[in-house]
C-alpha positions as CSV (number, residue, x, y, z in Angstrom):
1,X,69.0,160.6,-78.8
2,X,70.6,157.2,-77.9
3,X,68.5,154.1,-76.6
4,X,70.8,151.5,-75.6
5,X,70.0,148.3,-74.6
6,X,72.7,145.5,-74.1
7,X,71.7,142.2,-76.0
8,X,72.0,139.5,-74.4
9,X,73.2,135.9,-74.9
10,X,71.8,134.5,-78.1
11,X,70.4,131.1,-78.0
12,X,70.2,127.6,-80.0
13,X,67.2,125.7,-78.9
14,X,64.1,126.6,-80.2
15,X,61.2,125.6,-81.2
16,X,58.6,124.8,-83.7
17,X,59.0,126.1,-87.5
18,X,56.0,129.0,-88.5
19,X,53.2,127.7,-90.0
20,X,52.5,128.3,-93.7
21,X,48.8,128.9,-93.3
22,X,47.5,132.4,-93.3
23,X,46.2,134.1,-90.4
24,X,42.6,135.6,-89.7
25,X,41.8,138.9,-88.6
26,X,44.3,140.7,-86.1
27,X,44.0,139.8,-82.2
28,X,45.0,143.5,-80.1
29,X,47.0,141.7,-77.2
30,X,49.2,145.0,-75.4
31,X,50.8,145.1,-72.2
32,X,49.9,148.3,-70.1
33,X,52.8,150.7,-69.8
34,X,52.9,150.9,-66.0
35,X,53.0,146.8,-66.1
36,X,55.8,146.9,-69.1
37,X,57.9,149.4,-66.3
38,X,56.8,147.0,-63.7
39,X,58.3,143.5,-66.0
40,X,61.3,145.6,-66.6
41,X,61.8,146.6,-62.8
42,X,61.0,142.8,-62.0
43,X,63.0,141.2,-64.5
44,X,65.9,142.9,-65.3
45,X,68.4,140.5,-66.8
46,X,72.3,140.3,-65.7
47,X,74.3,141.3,-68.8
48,X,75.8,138.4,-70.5
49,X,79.3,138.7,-70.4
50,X,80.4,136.8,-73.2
51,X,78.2,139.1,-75.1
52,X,80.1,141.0,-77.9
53,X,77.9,144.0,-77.1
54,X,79.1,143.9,-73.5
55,X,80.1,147.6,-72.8
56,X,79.3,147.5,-76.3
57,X,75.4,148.6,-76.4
58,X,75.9,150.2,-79.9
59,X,76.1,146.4,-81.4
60,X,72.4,146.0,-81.4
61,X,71.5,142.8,-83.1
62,X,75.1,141.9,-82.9
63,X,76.0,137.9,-84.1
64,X,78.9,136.7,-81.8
65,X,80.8,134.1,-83.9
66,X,79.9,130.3,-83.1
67,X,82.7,129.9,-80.8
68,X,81.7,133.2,-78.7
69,X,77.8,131.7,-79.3
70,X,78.6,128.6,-77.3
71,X,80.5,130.3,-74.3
72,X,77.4,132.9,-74.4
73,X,75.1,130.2,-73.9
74,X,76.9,128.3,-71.3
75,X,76.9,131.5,-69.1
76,X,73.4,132.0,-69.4
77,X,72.5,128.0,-68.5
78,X,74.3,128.6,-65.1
79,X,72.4,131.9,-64.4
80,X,69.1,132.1,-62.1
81,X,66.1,131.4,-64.3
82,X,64.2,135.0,-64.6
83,X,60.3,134.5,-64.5
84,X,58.8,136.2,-67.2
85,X,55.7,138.2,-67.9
86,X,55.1,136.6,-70.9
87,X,57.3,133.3,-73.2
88,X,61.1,133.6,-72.5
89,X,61.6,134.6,-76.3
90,X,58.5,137.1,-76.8
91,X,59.2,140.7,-78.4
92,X,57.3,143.9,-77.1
93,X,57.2,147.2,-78.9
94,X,59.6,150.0,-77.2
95,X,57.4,152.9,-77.9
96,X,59.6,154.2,-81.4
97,X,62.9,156.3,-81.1
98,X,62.5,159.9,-82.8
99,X,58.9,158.6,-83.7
100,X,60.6,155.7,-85.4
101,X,60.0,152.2,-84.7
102,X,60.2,149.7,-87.4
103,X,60.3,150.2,-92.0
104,X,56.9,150.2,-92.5
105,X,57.2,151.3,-95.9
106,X,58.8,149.5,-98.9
107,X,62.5,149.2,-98.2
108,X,65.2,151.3,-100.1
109,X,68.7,149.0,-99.4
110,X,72.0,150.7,-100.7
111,X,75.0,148.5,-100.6
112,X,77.9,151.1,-99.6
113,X,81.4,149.6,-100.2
114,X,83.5,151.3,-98.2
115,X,87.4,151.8,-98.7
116,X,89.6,151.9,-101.8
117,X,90.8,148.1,-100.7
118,X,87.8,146.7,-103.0
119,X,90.2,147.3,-105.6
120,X,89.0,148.0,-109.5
121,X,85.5,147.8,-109.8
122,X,83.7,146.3,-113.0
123,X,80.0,145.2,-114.0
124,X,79.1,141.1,-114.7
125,X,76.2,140.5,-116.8
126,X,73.9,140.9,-114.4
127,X,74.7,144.1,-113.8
128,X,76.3,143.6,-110.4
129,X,79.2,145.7,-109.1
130,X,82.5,143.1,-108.9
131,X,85.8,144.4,-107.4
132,X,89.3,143.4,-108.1
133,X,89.7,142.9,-103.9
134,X,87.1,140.7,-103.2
135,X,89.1,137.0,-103.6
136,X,85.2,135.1,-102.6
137,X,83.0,137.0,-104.9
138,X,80.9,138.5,-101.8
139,X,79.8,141.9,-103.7
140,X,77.4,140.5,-106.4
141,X,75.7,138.1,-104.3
142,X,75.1,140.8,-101.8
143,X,73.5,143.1,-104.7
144,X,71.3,139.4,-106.1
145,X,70.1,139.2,-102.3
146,X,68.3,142.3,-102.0
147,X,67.5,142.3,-105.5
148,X,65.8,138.9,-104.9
149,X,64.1,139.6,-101.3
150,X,60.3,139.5,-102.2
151,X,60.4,137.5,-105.4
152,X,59.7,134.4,-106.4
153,X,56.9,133.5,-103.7
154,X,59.6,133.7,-101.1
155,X,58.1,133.7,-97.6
156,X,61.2,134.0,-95.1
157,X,60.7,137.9,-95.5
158,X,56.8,137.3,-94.8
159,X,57.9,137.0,-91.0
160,X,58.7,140.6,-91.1
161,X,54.6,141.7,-91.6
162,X,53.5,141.2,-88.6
163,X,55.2,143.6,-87.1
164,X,54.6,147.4,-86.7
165,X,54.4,151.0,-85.1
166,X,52.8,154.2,-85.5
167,X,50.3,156.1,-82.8
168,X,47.7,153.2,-82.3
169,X,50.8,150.9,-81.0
170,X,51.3,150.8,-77.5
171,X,54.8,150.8,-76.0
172,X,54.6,147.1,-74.4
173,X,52.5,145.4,-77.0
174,X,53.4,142.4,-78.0
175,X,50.8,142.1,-81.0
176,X,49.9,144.7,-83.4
177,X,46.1,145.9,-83.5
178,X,44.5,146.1,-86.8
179,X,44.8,149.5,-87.3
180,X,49.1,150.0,-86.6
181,X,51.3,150.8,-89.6
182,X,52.8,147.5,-90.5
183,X,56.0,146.3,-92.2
184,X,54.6,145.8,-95.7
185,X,55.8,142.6,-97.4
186,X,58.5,144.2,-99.9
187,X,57.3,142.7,-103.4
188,X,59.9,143.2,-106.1
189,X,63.1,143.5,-104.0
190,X,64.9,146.1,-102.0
191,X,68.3,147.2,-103.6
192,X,68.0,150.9,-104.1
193,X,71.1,151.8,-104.7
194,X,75.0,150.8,-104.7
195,X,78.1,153.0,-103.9
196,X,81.7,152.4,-104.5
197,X,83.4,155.0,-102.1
198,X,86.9,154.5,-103.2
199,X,88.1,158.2,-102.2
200,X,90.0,156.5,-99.1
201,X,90.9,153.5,-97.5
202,X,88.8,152.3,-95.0
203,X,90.2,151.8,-91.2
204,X,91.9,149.3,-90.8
205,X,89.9,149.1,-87.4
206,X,86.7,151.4,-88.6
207,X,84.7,152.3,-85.3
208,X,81.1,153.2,-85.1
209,X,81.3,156.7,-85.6
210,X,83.7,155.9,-88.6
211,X,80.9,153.6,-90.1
212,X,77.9,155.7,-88.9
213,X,79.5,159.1,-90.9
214,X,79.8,157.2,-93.6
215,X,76.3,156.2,-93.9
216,X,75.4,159.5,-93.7
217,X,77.7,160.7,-96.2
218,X,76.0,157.7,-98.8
219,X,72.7,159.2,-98.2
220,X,74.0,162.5,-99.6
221,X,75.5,160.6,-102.4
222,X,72.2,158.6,-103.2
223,X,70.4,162.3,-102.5
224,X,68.5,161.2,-99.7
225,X,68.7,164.5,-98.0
226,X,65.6,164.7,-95.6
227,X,64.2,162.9,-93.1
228,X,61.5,161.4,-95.4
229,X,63.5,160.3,-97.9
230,X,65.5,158.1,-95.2
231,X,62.5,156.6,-93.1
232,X,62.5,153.6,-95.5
233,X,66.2,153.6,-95.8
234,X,69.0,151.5,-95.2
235,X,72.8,151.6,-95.6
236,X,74.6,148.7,-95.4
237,X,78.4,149.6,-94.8
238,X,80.5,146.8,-96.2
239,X,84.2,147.0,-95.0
240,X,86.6,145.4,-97.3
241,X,88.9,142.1,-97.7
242,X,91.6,141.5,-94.5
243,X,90.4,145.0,-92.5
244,X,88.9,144.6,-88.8
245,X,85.7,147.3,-88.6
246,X,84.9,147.8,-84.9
247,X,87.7,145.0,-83.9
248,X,84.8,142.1,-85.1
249,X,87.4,139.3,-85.5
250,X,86.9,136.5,-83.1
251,X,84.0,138.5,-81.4
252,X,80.6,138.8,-84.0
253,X,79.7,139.1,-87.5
254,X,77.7,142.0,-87.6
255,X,75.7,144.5,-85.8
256,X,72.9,147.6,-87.2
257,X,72.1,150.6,-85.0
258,X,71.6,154.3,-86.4
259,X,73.4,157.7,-86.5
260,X,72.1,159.4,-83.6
261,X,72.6,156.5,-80.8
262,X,75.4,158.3,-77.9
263,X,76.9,155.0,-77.2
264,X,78.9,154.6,-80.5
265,X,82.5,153.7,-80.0
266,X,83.6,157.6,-81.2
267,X,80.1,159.3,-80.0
268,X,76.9,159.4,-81.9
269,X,77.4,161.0,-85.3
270,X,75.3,164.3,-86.5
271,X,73.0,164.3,-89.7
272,X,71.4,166.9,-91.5
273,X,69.4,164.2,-93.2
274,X,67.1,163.0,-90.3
275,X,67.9,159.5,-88.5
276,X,69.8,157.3,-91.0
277,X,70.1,153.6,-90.4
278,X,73.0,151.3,-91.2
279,X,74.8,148.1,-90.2
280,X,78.6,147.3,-90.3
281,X,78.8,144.2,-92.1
282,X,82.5,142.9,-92.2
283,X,84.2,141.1,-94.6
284,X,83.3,138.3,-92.5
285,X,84.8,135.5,-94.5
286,X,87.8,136.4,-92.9
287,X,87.0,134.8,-90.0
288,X,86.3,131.2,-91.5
289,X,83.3,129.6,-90.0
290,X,83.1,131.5,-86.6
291,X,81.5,133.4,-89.0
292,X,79.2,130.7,-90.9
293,X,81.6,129.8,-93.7
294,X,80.4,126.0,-94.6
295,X,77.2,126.3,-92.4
296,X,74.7,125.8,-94.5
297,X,76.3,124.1,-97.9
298,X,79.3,122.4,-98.7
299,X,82.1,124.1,-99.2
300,X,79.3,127.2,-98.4
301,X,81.9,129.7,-98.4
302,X,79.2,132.6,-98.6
303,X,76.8,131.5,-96.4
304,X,77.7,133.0,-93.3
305,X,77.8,136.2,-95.7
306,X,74.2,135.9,-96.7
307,X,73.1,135.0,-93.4
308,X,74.7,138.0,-91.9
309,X,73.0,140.5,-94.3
310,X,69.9,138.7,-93.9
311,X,69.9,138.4,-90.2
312,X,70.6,142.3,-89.6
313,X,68.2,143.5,-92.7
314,X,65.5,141.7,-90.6
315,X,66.2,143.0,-87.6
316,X,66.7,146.6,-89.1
317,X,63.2,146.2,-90.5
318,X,61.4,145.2,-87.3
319,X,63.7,148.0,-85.2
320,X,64.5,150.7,-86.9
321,X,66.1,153.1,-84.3
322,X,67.0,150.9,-81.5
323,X,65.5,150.0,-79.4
324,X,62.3,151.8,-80.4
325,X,61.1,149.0,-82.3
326,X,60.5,145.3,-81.1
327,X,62.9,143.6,-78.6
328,X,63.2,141.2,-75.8
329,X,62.0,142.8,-72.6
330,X,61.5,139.5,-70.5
331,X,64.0,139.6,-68.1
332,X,65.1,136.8,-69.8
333,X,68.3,135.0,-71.0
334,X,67.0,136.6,-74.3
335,X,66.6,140.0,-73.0
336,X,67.5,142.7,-74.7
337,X,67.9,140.4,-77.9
338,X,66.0,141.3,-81.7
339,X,64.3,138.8,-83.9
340,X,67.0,137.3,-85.6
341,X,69.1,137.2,-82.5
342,X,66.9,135.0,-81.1
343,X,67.6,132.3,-84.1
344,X,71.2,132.7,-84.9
345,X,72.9,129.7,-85.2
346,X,70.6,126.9,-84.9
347,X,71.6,124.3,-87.2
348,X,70.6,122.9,-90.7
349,X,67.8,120.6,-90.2
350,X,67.4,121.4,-86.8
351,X,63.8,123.1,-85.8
352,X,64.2,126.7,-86.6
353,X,67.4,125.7,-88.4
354,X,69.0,127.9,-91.1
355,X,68.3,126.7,-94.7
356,X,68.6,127.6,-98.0
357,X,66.0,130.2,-99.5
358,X,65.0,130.0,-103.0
359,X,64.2,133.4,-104.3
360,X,63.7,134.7,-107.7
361,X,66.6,134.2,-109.4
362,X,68.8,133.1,-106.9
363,X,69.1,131.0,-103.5
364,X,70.7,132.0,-100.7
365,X,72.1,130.5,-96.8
366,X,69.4,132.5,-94.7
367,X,68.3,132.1,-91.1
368,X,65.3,132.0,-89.3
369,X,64.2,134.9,-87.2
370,X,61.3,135.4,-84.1
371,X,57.6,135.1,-84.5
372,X,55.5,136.2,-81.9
373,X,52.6,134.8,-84.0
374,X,53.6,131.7,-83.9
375,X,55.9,131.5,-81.0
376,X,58.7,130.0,-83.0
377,X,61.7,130.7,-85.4
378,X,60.3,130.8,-88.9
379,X,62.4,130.5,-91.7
380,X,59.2,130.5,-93.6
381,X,55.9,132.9,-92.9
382,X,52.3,133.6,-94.1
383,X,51.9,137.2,-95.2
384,X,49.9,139.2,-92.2
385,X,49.2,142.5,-91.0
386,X,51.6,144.4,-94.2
387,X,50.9,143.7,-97.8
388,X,52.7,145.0,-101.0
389,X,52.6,141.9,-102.6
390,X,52.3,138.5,-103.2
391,X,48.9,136.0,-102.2
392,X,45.7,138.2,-102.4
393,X,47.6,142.0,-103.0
394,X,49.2,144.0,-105.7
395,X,52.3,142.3,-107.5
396,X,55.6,143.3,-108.7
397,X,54.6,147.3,-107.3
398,X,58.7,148.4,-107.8
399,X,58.7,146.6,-111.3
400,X,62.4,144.9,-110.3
401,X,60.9,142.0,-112.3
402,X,62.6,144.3,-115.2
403,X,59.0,143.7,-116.7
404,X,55.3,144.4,-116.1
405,X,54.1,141.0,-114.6
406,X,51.3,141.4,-112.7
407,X,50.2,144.6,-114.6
408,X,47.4,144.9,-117.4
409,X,48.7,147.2,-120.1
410,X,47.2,149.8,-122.8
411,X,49.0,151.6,-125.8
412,X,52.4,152.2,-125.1
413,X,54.2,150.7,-122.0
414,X,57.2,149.1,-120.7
415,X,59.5,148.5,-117.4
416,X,62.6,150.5,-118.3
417,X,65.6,151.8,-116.2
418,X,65.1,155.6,-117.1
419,X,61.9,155.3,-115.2
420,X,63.0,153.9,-111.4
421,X,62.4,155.7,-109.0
422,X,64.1,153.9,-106.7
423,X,65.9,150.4,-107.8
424,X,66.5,149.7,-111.1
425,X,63.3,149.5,-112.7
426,X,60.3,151.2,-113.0
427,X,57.3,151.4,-115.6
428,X,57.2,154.0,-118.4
429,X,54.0,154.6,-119.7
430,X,54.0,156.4,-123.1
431,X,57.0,157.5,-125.1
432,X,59.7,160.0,-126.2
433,X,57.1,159.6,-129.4
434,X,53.9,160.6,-129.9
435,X,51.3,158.5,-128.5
436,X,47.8,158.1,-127.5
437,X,46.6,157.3,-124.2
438,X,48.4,154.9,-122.3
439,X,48.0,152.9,-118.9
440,X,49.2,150.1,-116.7
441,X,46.5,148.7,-114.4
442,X,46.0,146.0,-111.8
443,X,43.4,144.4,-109.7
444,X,44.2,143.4,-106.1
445,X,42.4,142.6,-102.6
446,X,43.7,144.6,-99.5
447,X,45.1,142.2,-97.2
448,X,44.3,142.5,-93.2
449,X,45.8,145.6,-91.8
450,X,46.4,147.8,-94.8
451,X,44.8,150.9,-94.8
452,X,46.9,153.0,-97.3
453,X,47.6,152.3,-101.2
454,X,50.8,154.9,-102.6
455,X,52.9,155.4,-105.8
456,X,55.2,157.8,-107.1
457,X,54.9,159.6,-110.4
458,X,57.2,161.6,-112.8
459,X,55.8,163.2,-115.5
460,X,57.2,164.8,-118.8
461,X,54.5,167.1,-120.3
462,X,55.6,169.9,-122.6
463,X,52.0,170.4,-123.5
464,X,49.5,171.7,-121.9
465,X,46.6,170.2,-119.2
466,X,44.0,170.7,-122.3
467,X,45.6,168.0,-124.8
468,X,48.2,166.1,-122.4
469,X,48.4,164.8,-119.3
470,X,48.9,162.0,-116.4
471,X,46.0,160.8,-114.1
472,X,45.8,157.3,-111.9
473,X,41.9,156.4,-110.6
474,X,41.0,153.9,-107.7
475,X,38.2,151.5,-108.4
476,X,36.5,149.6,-105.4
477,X,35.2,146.8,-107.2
478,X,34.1,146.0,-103.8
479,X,31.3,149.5,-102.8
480,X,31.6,150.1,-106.1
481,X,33.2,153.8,-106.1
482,X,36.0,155.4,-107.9
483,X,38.8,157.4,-106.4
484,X,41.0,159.4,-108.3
485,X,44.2,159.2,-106.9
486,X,45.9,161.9,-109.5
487,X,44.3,164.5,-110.7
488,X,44.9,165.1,-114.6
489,X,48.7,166.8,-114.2
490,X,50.9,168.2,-116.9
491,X,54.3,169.3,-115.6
492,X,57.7,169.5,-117.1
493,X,60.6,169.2,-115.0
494,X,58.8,169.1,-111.5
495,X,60.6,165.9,-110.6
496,X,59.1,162.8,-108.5
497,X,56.0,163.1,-106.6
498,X,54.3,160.8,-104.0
499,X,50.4,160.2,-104.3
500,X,48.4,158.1,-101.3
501,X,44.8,157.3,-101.4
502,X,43.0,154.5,-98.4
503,X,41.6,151.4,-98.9
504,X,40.0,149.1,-96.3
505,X,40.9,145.5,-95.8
506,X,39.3,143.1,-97.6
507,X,38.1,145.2,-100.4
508,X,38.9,144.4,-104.2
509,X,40.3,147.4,-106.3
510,X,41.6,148.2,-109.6
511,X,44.5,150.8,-109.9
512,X,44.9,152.7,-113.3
513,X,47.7,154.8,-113.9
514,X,47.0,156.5,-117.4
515,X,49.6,159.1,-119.6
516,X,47.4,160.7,-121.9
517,X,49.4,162.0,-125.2
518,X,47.6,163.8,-128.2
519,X,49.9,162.5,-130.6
520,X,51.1,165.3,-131.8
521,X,54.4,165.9,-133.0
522,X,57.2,167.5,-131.1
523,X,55.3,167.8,-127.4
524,X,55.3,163.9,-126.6
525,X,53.9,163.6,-123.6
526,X,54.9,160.6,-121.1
527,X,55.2,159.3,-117.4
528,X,57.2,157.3,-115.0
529,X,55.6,155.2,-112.2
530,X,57.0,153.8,-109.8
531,X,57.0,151.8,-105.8
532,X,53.6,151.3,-105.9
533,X,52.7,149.7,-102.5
534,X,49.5,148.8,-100.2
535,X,50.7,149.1,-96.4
């Protein structure tokens, strides 16, 4: 099942920061197969040494520390220039592993803190999981940071949206066509879950099989237990204070990769869960600022921390199952390498530099990461090909706001806990009370490139069809036509279900998702919606 490909040296000097305005339309520029096999056979690159994922191809997207970056790039200035097909730094789609190539649904994070060495674990005010062994206070901003991503108008995630797979993509491509499944822009933040697994200690030197069981093992915690429910997932394995997880000190940062790849230190690791993707993400402040303590801010002792997450979120997103997804097939000093790779460690200030991000609620030490688009490291991006939220498309669709922004209400509804589906929020419309009829609506345009509109539903009826029920319609404002998405339903017990209807690009609609209660006494009727998204 394994697809290694050895990254190669990561480099500083970039150029040109994206640009903010939005594109127009979708331009199909693919590179045949045969002449993809032909670039490859032509331009193989020489495997950079220096490289932490030398003899190491598990460590996809790995980050070498600063000192490792700088004899990487030396190496690679004194190596014979490769001629490539196409720019030095452009990413081509490798055809999907297991059918997968990148998230293109909304992402489910789950923070998995891994090894009794956390220590005692207690709740701050924002409802953050702290722990007694972590002396910089890395936990909670990990759980803001995910919580964050997609909020607040932030548009260094926007990068992620022009990239894709599915059956109309081309292995070879190095754009998507209008009509590939693309990485929707994830409105409303992606924490999904967090886990302390305190029944051991972790390694003291965890290798990839070590860190790839345990991801599997979290998605049977969280219940993820099919190959559906863990397309759109992602465990991040966080190895605690002073331990040394696949011997990263003095070497890298972080890597991501996925269960099933045979070149794991250890062996690939077996699911009965489908193909689960996860990153080891050290305690990396141990390693001062090989790791990016201070990179950013001053004394910055997290930024290396949230860069790190950031950098291999990114590239999880845009390659799922690696290499299946997009990479650096050049032939290259960059070959081999994933979006983020490509801008790891360029300076503050510097074009393509890291930089703060103001999210939300929070800020956070982020870097830039690859754009084909607009052949540059963009720490900032116009929303493209995927939608889900934000300029012209539906808003806060996961309700992680804790509220309904964005959303039209009627009767009796509120964001509430009870009702996530995944997160922490999600929108309960009607009540444990009688009612009457209910609803939460919202008028968007589809944004280039979406094709599909989805939500999941819970519903509590303890009536019958005749007096109670739930129901969701699709108006196209646009042709003027209405869809219903959800027939009238009235199920007790029957758990979460997943509607989809189509849109077409361009088009204005209003979504309606009703709970229709008689208001009689002792059969309230109510329902819980959640992760509505437009991919």
């Amino acid at each position: 099942m394994g697809h290694p490909h050895t990254r190669g040296a990561v480099r500083a000097t970039l150029t040109g920061l994206a640009s903010l305005s939005l594109l127009t339309g979708a331009v199909v520029a693919s590179i045949p197969q045969a002449a993809a096999a032909t670039q490859a056979a032509t331009h193989s690159a020489r495997p950079n040494p220096y490289s932490p994922a030398y003899q190491h191809p598990y460590r996809h997207g790995v980050i070498p520390t600063i000192q490792r970056n700088a004899k990487m790039k030396s190496w690679a200035a004194n190596q014979p220039a490769a001629t490539a097909a196409t720019g030095s730094q452009t990413l081509s789609y490798g055809g999907g592993v297991d059918g997968i190539g990148v998230q293109s649904g909304h992402s489910k994070v789950y923070l998995v803190f891994y090894g009794s060495q956390w220590g005692t674990q207690s709740t701050n005010s924002s409802g953050d999981a702290t722990f007694s062994g972590d002396p910089d206070g890395a936990a909670p901003v990990a759980q803001e940071m995910f919580k964050d991503i997609g909020t607040g108008n932030e548009r260094w995630s926007a990068d992620l949206t022009q990239w894709c797979d599915g059956p109309n993509v081309s292995a070879g491509a190095t754009s998507c066509p209008s009509n590939a499944d693309f990485i929707p822009y994830q409105s409303g933040g992606v924490l999904s879950g967090v886990w302390y697994d305190n029944s051991a200690a972790s390694p003291s030197a965890a290798t990839g099989h070590q860190l790839g069981a345990e991801a599997v093992k979290a998605a049977g915690h969280f219940g993820n237990t099919t190959a559906a429910s863990n397309r759109d997932a992602y465990y991040v394995i966080l190895s605690p204070h002073n331990t040394n997880p696949d011997n990263y000190q003095g070497q890298y940062c972080a890597w991501h990769d996925y269960n099933g790849d045979s070149t794991l230190s250890g062996g690939p690791v077996s699911s009965s869960y489908g193909d689960i993707a996860f990153s080891n993400q050290p305690y990396n402040m141990d390693s001062g600022s090989g790791c990016g303590v201070g990179f950013v801010n001053s004394p910055g002792t997290l930024d290396g921390w949230t860069m790190t997450l950031g950098h291999e979120w990114q590239e999880m997103m845009s390659d799922q199952n690696p290499a299946g997804g997009w990479t650096n097939h050049t032939g290259s000093s960059y070959d081999g390498q994933e979006n983020a790779d490509e801008c790891a460690w360029i300076s503050p200030g510097s074009t393509g530099g890291a930089a703060n991000v103001t999210m939300g609620t929070g800020t956070f030490a982020e870097q830039a990461s690859w754009s084909n688009d607009t052949n540059n490291c963009a720490i900032t991006h116009a929303i493209v090909g995927g939608s889900g939220g934000g300029t012209g498309s539906l808003t806060n669709g996961t309700f992680e706001t804790g509220s309904l922004s964005g959303w039209t209400t009627s009767g009796t509804a509120s964001a509430t806990t009870s009702a996530a589906h995944s997160g922490s929020y999600g929108a309960t419309v009607g009540s444990t009370g009688p009612t009457n009829t209910s609803s939460v609506s919202q008028s968007f345009t589809a944004p280039s490139g979406t094709s599909k509109i989805s939500f999941w539903y819970n519903v509590t009826c303890p009536d019958t069809v005749t007096y109670d029920w739930a129901t969701a319609t699709l108006q196209d404002t646009t042709a003027g036509t209405t869809t219903t998405l959800l027939g009238k339903t009235c199920t007790q017990g029957a758990g979460w279900k997943q509607v989809s209807g189509t849109v077409t690009a361009g088009h204005t609609y209003t979504l309606t998702l009703t709970n229709k209660d008689d208001n009689y006494a002792g059969d309230a009727t109510y329902t819980y919606y959640d992760d509505v998204t437009v991919s």
